[in-house]
N, C-alpha and C positions, 0 to 999 in steps of 0.2 A: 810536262816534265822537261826539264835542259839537262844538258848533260855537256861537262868536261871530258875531255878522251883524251889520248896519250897514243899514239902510232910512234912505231919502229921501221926506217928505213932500212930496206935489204942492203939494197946499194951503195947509199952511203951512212950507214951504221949510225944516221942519226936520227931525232925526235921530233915528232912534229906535236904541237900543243891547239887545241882545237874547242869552240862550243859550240852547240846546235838544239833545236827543240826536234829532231828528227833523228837518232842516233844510226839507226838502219838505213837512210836515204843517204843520211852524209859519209857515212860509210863506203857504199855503192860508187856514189861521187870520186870517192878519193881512190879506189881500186881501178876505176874505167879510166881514171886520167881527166878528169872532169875539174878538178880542183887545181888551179895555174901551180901553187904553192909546192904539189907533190909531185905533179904530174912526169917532174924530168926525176923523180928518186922513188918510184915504183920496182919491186913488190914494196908495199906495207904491209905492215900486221899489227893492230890493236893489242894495246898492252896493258890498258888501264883506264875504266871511265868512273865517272863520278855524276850520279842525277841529284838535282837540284828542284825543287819548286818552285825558283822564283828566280827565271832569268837575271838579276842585278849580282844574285850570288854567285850564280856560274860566272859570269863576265868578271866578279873580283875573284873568283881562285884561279880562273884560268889565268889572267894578269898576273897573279901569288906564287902562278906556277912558272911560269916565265921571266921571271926574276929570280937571280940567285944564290935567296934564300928557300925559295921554290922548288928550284931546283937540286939545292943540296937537302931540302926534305925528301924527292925523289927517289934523290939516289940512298936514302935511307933504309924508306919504305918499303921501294918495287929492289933490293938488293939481290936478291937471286933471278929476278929477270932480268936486272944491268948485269949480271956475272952470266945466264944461259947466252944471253943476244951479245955480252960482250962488248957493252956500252961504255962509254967512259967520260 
């Protein structure tokens, strides 16, 4: 399985867009400060993942999602958790 994820910055209130074949390892990663990307906008908190079967899919939505048209799908979608976290 791959999976796309969606983390929420404490710090600085914003989102980091992520893929991995390991969701729980990479996880861990991003919590211990392990990942250069989050490590200075720790806590995180997962907000949203997506499993794939075929690694080339995860790699084009996570791209899909990082784009923004992606990203104003997001903010569609997850609309009560950009309004609880206070996302913009």
């Amino acid at each position: 399985m791959h999976y796309v994820y969606i983390l929420h910055s404490d710090k600085d209130n914003g989102l980091y867009i992520g893929q991995t074949d390991n969701l729980k390892r990479r996880l861990g990663e991003h919590k211990t400060g392990s990942v250069v990307s989050t490590k200075n906008r720790l806590p995180v908190t997962l907000i949203f993942y997506e499993a794939f079967l075929i690694k080339d899919d995860a790699i084009a939505r996570e791209e899909y999602l990082k784009s923004g048209y992606g990203r104003a799908q997001l903010k569609n979608v997850l609309k009560n958790i950009f309004a609880k976290f206070d996302i913009k």
